[in-house]
C-alpha positions in Angstrom: 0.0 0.0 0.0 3.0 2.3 0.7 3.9 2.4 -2.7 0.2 3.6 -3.6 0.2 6.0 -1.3 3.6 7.7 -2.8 1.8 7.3 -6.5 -0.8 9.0 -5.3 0.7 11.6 -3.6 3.1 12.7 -6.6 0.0 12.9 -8.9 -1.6 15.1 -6.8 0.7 16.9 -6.6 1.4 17.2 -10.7 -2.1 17.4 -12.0 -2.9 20.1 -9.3 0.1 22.3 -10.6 -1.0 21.6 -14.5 -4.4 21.5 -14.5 -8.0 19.1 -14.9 -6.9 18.2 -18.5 -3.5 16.6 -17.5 -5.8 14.9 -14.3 -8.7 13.6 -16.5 -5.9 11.9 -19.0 -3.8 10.4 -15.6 -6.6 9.1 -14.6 -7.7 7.2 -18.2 -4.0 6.2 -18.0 -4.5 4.8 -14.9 -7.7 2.8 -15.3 -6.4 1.2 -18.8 -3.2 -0.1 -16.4 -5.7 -1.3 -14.5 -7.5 -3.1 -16.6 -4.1 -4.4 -17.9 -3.1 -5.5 -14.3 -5.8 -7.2 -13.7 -6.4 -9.6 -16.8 -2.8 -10.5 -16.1 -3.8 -11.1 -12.2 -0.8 -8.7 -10.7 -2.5 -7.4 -7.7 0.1 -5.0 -6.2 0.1 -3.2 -10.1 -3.9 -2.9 -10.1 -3.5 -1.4 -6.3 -1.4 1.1 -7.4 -3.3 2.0 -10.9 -6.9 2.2 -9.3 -5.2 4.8 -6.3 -3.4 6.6 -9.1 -6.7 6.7 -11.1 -9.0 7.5 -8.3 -7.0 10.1 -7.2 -6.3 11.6 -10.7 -10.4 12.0 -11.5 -10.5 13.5 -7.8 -8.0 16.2 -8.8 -9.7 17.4 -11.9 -13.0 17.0 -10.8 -11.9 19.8 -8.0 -10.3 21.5 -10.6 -12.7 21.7 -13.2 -15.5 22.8 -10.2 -12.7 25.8 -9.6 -12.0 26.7 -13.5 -16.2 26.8 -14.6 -18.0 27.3 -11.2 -20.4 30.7 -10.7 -17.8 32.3 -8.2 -14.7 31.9 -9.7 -16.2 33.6 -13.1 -17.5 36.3 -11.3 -14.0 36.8 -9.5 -12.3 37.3 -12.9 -14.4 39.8 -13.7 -14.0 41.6 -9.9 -18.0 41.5 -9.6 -20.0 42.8 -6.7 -22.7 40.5 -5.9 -25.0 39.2 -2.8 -23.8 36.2 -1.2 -25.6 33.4 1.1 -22.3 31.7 3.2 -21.7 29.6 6.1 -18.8 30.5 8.4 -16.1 28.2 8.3 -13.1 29.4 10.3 -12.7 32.0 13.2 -12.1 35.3 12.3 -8.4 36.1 12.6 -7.3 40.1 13.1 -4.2 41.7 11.0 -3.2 45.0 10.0 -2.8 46.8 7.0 -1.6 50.6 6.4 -2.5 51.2 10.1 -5.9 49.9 9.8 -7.3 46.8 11.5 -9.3 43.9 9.7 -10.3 40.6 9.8 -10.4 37.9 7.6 -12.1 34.7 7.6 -13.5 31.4 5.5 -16.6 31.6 3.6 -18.6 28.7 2.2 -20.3 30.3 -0.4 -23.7 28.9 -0.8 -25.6 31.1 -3.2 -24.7 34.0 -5.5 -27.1 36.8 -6.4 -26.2 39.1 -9.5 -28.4 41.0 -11.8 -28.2 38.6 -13.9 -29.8 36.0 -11.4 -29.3 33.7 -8.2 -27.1 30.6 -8.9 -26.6 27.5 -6.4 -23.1 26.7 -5.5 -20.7 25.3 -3.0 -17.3 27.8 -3.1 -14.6 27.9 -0.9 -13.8 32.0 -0.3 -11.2 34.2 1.6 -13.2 37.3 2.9 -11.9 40.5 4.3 -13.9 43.0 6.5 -13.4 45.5 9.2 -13.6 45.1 12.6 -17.6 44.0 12.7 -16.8 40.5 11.4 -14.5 39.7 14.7 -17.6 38.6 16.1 -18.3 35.9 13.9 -18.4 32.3 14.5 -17.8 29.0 12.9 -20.9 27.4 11.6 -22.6 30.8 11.6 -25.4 31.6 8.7 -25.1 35.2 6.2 -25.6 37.1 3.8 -23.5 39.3 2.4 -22.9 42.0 0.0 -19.2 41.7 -1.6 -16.4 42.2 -4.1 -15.2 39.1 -5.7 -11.6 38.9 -7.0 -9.3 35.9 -8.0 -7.2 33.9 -5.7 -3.9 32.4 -5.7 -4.0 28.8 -6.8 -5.8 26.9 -3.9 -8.7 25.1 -2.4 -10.3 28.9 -1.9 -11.3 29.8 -5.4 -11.6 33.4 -4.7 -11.5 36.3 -2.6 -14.1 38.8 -1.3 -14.5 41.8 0.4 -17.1 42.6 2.9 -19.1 45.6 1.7 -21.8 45.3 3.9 -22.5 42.5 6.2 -26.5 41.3 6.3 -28.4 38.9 8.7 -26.7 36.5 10.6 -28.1 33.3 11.5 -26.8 31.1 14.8 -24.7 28.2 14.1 -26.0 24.8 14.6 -26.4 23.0 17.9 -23.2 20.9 17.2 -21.0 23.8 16.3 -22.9 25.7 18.7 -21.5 23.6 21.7 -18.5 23.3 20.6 -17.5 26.7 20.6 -19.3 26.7 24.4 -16.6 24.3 25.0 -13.6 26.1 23.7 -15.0 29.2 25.9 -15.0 27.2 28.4 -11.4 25.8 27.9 -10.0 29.8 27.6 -12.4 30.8 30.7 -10.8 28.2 32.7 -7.1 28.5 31.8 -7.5 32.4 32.5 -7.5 30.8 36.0 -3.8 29.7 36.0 -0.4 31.2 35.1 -0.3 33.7 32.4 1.6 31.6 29.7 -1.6 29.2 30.5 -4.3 31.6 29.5 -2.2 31.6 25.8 -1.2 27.9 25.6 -4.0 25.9 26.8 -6.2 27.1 24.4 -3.6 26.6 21.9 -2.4 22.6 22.9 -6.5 21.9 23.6 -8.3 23.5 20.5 -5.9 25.2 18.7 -6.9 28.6 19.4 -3.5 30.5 18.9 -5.2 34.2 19.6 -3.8 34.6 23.1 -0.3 33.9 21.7 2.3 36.4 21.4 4.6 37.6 18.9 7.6 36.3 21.0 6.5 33.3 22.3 5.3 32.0 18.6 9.1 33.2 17.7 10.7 31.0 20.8 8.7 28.6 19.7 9.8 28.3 16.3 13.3 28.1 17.1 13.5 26.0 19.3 10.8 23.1 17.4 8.0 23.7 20.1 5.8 24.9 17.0 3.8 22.1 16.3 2.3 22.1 19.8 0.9 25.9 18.7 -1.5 23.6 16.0 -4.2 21.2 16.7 -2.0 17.9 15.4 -2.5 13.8 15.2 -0.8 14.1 19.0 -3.7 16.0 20.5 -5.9 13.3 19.4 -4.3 10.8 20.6 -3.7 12.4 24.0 -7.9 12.5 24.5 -8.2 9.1 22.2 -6.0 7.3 25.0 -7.8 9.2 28.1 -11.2 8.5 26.9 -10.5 5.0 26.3 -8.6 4.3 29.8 -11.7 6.0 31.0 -14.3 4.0 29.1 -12.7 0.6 30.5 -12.2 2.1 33.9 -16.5 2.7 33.7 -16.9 -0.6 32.6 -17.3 -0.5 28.9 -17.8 -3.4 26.9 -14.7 -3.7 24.5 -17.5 -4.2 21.8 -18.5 -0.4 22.6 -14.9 0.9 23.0 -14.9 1.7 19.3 -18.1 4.0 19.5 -16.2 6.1 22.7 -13.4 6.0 19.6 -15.7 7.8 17.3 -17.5 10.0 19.1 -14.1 11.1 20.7 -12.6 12.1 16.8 -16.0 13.8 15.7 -15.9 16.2 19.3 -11.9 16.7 18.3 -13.0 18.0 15.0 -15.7 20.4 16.1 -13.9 21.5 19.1 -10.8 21.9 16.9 -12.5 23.3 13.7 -13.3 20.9 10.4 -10.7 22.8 8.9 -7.6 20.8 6.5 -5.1 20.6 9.0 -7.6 19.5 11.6 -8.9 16.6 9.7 -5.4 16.0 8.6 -4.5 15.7 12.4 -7.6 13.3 13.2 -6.2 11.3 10.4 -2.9 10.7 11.9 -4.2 10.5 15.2 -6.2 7.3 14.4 -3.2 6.1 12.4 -1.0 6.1 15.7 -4.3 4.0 17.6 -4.4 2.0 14.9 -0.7 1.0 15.3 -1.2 0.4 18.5 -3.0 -2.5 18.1 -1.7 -3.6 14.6 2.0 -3.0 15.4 4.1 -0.8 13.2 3.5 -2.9 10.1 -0.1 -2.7 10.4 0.5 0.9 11.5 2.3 1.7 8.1 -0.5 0.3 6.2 -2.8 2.4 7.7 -1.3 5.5 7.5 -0.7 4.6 3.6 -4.1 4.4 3.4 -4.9 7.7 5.0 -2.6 9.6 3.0 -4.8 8.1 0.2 -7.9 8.6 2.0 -7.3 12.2 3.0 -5.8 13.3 -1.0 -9.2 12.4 -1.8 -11.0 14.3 0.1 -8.7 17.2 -0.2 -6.2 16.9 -3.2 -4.9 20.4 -1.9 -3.4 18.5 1.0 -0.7 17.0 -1.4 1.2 20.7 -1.8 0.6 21.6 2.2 3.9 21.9 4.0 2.2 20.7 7.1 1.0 17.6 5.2 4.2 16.6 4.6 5.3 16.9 8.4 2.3 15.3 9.5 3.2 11.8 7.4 6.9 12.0 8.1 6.5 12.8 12.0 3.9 9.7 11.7 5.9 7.4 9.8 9.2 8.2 12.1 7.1 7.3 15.2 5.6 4.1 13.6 9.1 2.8 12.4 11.4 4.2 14.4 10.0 4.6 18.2 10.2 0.6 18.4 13.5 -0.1 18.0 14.3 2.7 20.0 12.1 2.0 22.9 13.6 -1.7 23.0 17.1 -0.5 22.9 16.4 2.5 25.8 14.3 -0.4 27.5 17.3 -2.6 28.3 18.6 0.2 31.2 15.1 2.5 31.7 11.8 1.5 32.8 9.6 0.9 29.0 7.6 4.3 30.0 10.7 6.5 30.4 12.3 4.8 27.0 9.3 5.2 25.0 9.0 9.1 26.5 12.2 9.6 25.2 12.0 7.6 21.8 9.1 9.3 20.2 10.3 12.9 20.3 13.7 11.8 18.6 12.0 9.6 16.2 9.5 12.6 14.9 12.5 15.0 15.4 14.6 12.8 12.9 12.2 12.0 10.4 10.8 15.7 10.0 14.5 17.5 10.1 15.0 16.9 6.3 11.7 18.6 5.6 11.8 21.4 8.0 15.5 22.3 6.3 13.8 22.3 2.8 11.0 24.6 4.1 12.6 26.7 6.2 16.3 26.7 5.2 17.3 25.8 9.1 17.8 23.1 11.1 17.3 23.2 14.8 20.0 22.0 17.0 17.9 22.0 20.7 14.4 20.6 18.8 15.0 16.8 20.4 16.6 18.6 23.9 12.9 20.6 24.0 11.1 18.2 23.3 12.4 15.7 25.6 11.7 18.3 28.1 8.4 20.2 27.1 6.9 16.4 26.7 6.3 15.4 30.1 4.2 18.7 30.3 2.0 18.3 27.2 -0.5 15.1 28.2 -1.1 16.7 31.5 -1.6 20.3 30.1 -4.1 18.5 27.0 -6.3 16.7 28.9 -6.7 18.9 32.5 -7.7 21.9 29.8 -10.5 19.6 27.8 -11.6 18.9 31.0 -11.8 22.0 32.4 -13.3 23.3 29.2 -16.1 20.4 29.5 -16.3 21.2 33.2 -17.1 25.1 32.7 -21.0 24.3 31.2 -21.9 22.9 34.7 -22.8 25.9 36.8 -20.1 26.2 39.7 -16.3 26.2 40.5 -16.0 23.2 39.0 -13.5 24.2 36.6 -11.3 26.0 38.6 -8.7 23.8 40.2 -8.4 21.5 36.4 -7.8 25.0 34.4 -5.0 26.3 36.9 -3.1 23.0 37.0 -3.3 23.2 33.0 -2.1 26.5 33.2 0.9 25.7 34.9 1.4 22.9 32.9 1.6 25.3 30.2 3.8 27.4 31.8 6.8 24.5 32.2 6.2 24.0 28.5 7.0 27.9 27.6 9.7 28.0 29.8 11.1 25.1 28.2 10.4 27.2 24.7 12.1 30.1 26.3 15.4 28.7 27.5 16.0 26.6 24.6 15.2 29.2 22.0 18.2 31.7 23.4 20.3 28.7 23.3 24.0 29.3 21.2 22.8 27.9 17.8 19.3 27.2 18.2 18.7 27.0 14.9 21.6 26.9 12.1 21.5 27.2 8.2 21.0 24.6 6.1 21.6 25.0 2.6 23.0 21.9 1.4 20.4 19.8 -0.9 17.8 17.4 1.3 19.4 14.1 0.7 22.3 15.1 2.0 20.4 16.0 5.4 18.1 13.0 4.9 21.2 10.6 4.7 23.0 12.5 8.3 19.8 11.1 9.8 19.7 7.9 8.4 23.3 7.2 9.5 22.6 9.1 12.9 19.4 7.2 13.5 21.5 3.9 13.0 24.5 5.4 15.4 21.8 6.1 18.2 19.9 2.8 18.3 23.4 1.1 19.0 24.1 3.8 21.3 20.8 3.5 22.8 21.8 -0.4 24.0 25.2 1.4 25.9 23.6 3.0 28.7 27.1 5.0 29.5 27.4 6.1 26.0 24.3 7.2 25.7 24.8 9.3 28.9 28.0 10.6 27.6 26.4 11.6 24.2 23.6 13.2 25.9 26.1 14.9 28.1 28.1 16.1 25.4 25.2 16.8 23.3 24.0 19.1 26.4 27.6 20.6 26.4 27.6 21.8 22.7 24.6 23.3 23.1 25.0 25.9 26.0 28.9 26.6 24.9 29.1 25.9 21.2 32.5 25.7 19.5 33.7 28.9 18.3 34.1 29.1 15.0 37.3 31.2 13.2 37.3 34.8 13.9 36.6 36.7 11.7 35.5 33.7 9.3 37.1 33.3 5.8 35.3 35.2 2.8 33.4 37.6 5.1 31.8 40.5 3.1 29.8 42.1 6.1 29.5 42.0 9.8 26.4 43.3 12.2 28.6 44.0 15.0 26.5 43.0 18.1 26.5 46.5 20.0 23.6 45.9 21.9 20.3 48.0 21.4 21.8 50.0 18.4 23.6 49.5 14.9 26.5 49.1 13.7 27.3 47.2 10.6 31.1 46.8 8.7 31.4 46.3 5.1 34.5 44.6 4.0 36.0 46.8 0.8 39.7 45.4 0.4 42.5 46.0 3.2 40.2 48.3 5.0 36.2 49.1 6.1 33.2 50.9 5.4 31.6 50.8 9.5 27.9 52.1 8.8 26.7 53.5 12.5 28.5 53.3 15.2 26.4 52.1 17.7 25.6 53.4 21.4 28.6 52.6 22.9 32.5 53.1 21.9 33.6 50.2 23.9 31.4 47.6 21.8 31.8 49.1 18.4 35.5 48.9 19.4 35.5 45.8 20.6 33.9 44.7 16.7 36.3 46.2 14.9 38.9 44.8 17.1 37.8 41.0 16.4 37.5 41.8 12.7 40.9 43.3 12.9 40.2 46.6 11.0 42.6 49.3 11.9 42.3 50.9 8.5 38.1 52.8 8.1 38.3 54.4 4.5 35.2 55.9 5.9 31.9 55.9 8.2 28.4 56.3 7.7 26.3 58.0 10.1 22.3 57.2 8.8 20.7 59.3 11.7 21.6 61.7 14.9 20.3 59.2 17.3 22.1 58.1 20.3 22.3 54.1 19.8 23.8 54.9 15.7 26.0 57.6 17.0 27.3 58.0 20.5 29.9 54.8 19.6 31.5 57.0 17.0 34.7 57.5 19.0 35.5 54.0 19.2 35.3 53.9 15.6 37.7 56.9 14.8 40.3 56.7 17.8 43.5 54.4 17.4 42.6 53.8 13.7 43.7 55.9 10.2 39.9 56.7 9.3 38.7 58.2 6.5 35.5 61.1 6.2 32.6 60.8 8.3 29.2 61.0 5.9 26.1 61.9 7.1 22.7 63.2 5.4 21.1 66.4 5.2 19.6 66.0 8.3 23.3 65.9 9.9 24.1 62.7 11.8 27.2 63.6 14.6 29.2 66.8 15.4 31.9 67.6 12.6 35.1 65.6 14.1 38.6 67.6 12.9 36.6 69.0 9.8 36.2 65.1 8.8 32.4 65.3 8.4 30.8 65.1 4.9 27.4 65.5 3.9 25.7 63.3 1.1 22.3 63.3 -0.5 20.0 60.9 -2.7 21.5 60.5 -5.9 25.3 60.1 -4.7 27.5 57.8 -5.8 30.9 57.1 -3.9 33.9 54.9 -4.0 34.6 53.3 -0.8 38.2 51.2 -1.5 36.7 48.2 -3.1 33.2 49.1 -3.1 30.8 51.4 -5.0 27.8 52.8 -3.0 24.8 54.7 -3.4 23.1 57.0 -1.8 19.5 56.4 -2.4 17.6 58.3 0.6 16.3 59.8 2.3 13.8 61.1 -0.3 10.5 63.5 0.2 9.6 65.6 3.1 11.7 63.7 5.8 15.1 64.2 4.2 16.1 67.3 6.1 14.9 67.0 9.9 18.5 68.1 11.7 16.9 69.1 15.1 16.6 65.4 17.0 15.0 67.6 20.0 12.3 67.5 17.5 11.7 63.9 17.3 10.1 61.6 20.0 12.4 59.8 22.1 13.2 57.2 19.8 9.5 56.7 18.8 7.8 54.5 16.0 6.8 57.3 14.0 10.1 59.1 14.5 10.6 62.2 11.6 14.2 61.8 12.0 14.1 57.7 11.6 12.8 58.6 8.4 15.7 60.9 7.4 17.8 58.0 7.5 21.0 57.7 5.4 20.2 54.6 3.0 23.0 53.1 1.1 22.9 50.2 -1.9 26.6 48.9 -1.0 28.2 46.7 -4.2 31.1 44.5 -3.2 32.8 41.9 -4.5 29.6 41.5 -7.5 27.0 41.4 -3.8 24.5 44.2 -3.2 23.8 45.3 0.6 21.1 47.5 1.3 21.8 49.5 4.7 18.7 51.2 5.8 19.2 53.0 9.5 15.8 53.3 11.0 13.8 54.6 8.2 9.9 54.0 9.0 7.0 52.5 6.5 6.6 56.3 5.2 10.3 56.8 3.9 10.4 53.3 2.8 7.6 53.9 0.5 8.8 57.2 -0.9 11.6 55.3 -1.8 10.0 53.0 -4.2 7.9 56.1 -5.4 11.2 57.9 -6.0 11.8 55.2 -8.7 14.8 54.3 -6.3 16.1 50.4 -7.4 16.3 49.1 -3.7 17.1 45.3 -4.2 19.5 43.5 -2.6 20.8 40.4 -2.0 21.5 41.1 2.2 18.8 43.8 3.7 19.9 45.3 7.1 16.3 45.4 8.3 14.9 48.8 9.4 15.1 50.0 12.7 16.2 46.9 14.3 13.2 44.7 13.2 10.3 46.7 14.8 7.2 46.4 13.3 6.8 49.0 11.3 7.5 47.8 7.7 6.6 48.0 4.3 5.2 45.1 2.9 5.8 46.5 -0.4 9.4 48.2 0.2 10.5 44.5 1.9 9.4 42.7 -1.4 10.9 45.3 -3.8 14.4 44.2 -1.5 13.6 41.0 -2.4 16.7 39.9 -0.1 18.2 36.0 0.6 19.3 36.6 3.5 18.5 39.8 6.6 20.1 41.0 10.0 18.5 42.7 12.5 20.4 44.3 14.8 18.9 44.6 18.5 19.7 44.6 22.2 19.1 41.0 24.1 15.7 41.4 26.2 15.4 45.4 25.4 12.3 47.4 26.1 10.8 47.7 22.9 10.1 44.1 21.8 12.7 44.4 19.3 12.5 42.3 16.2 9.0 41.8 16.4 7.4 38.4 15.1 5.5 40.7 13.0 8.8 41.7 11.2 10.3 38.4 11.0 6.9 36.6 10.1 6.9 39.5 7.1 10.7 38.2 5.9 9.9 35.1 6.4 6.4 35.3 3.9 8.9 36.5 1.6 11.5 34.3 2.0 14.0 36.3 3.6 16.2 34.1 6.0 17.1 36.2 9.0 19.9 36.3 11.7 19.6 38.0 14.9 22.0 39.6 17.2 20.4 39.9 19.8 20.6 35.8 19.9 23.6 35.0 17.6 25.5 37.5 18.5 28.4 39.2 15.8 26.9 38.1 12.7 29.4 37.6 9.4 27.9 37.3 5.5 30.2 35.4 4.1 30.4 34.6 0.0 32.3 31.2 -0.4 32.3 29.5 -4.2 29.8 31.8 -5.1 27.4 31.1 -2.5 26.4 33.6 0.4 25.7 32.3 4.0 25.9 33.7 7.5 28.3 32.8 10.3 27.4 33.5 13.7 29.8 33.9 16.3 
């Protein structure tokens, strides 16, 4: 069946990306093989052929509905028309140009034009202001809206909210379910404060309490998959319920029903949304091995890869998909053989606690490095440690939330045990996140990574049998982690350096046998300190971008002990003149700097000539004299840098209005990663790699996930240092990276 499954999978995949024509001929392919497999009696060939074909007619008939239905016409042609829809996703908040709006899944129902009313069953994306928060899932309306098209998807189109009509309660089912998952946050609000984010989060998947920063620890240190409703939550209550149900005297003949009723509350508490029915998916596949065995496991997850692509043949280009089977397939295969070989030296509980977060962990590394270009070094170590938490923190919430409909206290005690659950879990996110090296880069092809865990997973499972090697390798593994080796300093081929100065900028730009420092930072010890490492004693000149204290008051640790060059700064001024050394520059400059060529493309409009800082707020957001930032296009050695001070959203845009050619290949991000950036200026960058330069723990939340979530949409990889500390972009055969040291 495995082999099915795959076929199935990659034709998907293809005929999703080409189109109903190429899935209508796949599948006639497929039924003539067949037919062919069959009259010769080959059994596993005629498997394989009726998948591939069944899948194939699934694909285009999806497509074709998407290509000729009512809504997606009347998207191309951006028509306003009156919509009947059923709600089918919360509302989720964002903003936009300093406005706040919500969007949320439609399932349009019926379509109202001049031209008549038309029956349908459209997937849509709407947008609306603030009135649509309130909405729920299951909820009944009518609308009035502007179609447009969508990206290539399940959603066929997208539509604004002109004016939202009558809105009809939700069915009883989806009705108490949402009770429920008030119940759940109501509860958890009784417990620690990371509890009132994360219990919601591990029990329904409501991520609305999270933060910015948490979601960021998360991420780098592998906690995110607890953040989503996944095959482990199910399992969790699948297990709980059962124990329960045998516990109350069950028959084992009714056991299954407990089973089903369990998986149908999991997906209305958690929303009948992809990734949810993905997760009930797995989640039966991991019962399922437990009574089959991993053999009988594999089969059944086989078959609900092939199950679920027919369903939803947009599953089969979903990164999550693709982490869901390969965290599932690593259990089923993998967590035996470790848990026997753990087993011989540890109770069977503490071995199999141990074996199924490295066996996820190595089976989903090779695809988290494709996806997100990084490989996380502490993901097992978190893991290990957040695991323990998760069952307790799971079920006490459900239970609370369940709990919380019967008038009383009942709930209490349940939701502030869950909530410090949760908060061991965070804290376990936390630490390991500003771990040395959390997370490295990864840019050597997949195989490569997939074949280091194939030979590591076969080094562990004989280490696993030793139990003072494994200590030791655990120990040492521990060791690496909170003091990494230090790498070379500064690191062969380096072409730029974010010197880490704390909450400020400083950045050096290599240009042959001496340096281009942009800012100086806040202090002159630090900045010195950089230049020191880097061994610069030669500055053929500095860059001051604006007059504010953490880009200027380091200055004299640039300048003193070293032959330096002139000092530039904009219109606005940027330092006091030092020995007649300071230069001013404008938009439209071009300068030699030794080996490098760099242009001066802002500031531009109204903002280029603040000079009075007393003027400004104190370091503010919306600062005037942020946006009269020095930015400079640096060329070097055939690679563009883009150095942009703090210049806000406004100067940023009148940039790309002033026709200014702002791409890059390394962006220093704005204003050390606050939130306040262009979508539009960060796409024109169109950078491979970012740093943000910020102050470990500092007062303003610097970089916000908002930033870092917008470079990441982009595909921007990013370094940090307030984590990585001095951070090197290196070009090597070609190829640029980032060293961290």
């Amino acid at each position: 069946m495995v082999p099915a499954a795959g076929a199935a999978w990659a034709v998907a995949a293809g005929v999703l990306g080409t189109g109903s024509r190429t899935g209508l001929a796949v599948s006639l392919a497929g039924l003539a093989v067949l037919l062919a497999a069959l009259l010769r009696r080959h059994a596993a060939l005629a498997l394989v052929a009726a998948v591939v074909a069944g899948v194939a007619a699934g694909c285009a008939w999806r497509l074709a509905l998407d290509e000729h239905g009512p809504v997606p016409a009347l998207a191309a042609d951006h028509a306003v028309a009156s919509v009947e829809a059923q709600v089918r996703s919360d509302p989720r908040t964002f903003e936009r140009a300093g406005r706040t709006g919500v969007v949320v899944g439609l399932r349009v129902e019926r379509v109202t034009t001049r031209h008549g009313t038309v029956t349908t069953r459209a997937l849509v994306t709407a947008f609306g202001d603030e009135s649509a928060g309130g909405l729920t899932v299951g909820q009944r309306l009518t609308a009035r809206v502007s179609l447009a098209p969508a990206d290539r998807g399940p959603e066929v189109a997208t539509a604004r909210l002109l004016r939202l009509g009558p809105v009809r309660p939700p069915p009883w089912w989806w009705g108490g379910a949402q009770d429920v998952r008030d119940g759940v946050a109501r509860a958890a609000a009784h417990g620690h404060p990371d509890g009132r984010a994360l219990v919601p989060a591990l029990v329904d998947g409501d991520e609305r309490g999270l933060t910015d920063e948490l979601r960021e620890d998360f991420r780098r240190s592998g906690l995110t998959h607890l953040l989503a409703v996944s095959g482990t939550n199910l399992t969790i209550v699948l297990a709980c319920l059962l124990a329960l149900a045998r516990v109350g005297g069950v028959s084992p003949r009714w056991t299954w029903a407990v089973g089903v009723a369990a998986v149908v509350g999991f997906v209305l508490l958690a929303r009948a949304e992809p990734s949810v029915v993905r997760a009930a998916a797995m989640g039966l596949v991991g019962v399922a091995a437990a009574g089959l065995g991993s053999r009988g496991g594999t089969r059944a997850l086989a078959w609900a890869v092939v199950v679920l692509l027919l369903v939803d043949p947009w599953l089969a280009l979903r990164p999550g998909f693709v982490l869901s089977v390969s965290a599932t397939a690593g259990i089923l295969l993998l967590v035996p053989p470790f848990a026997d070989a753990l087993g011989r030296w540890m109770p069977r509980w503490a071995a199999v606690a141990l074996a199924v977060p490295l066996a996820a962990q190595l089976a989903c590394t090779p695809a988290v490095a494709v996806l997100s270009g990084e490989v996380s070094l502490v993901a097992v170590l978190a893991n290990l440690l957040a695991a323990p938490a998760v069952a307790p923190a799971t079920v006490l919430g459900l239970g609370a939330g369940l709990l919380a409909l019967v008038p009383g206290p009942w709930a209490v005690l349940p939701g502030w045990l869950a909530g410090w659950c949760a908060h061991w879990i965070a804290s376990v996110g936390r630490w390991s996140a500003g771990l040395p090296g959390a997370s490295v880069e990864w840019g050597a092809p997949w195989w490569v990574l997939a074949l280091l865990c194939a030979v590591l997973g076969v080094g562990l499972h004989r280490a696993a049998r030793r139990p003072a090697l494994a200590v030791g390798l655990c120990l040492g593994l521990v060791v690496v982690l909170v003091r990494p080796p230090q790498p070379g300093w500064p690191p062969r081929g380096w072409l730029m350096v974010a010197c880490d100065v704390g909450q400020g900028d400083a950045t050096v730009v290599d240009v042959g046998g001496a340096a281009l420092v942009v800012d100086a930072g806040p202090d002159p010890t630090a900045v010195d300190a950089c230049l020191d490492r880097l061994g610069v004693d030669r500055v053929a000149a500095v860059a001051l971008t604006h007059a504010h204290a953490d880009h200027v008051d380091g200055l004299g640790g640039v300048l003193e002990g070293r032959d330096a060059g002139p000092v530039l700064v904009g219109p606005g001024g940027g330092a006091p003149n030092r020995d007649g050394r300071t230069t001013q520059v404008a938009a439209g400059a071009r300068l030699s700097v030794g080996g490098a060529q760099v242009e001066v493309l802002g500031p531009v409009g109204p903002g280029a000539r603040v000079s009075d800082p007393s003027r400004d707020e104190q370091d503010g957001e919306g600062s005037a004299v942020n946006d009269a930032s020095l930015v400079l296009r640096v060329h070097v050695r055939g690679v563009v840098l883009l150095l942009t001070g703090d210049v806000e959203p406004a100067g940023q845009d009148a940039l790309l209005r002033a026709g200014a050619d702002v791409s890059a290949d390394v962006l220093k991000v704005p204003h050390h990663g606050s939130a306040r950036q262009s979508r539009r200026f960060v796409e024109a960058v169109g950078a491979r790699l970012a740093t943000v330069s910020a102050g470990r723990d500092n007062s303003y939340g610097h970089p916000s996930a908002a930033a870092l979530d917008l470079l990441r949409d982009v595909g921007t990889r990013t370094f940090r240092t307030d984590r990585d500390g001095d951070l090197a972009v290196v070009l090597r055969d070609g190829r640029l990276s980032v060293v961290t040291r």
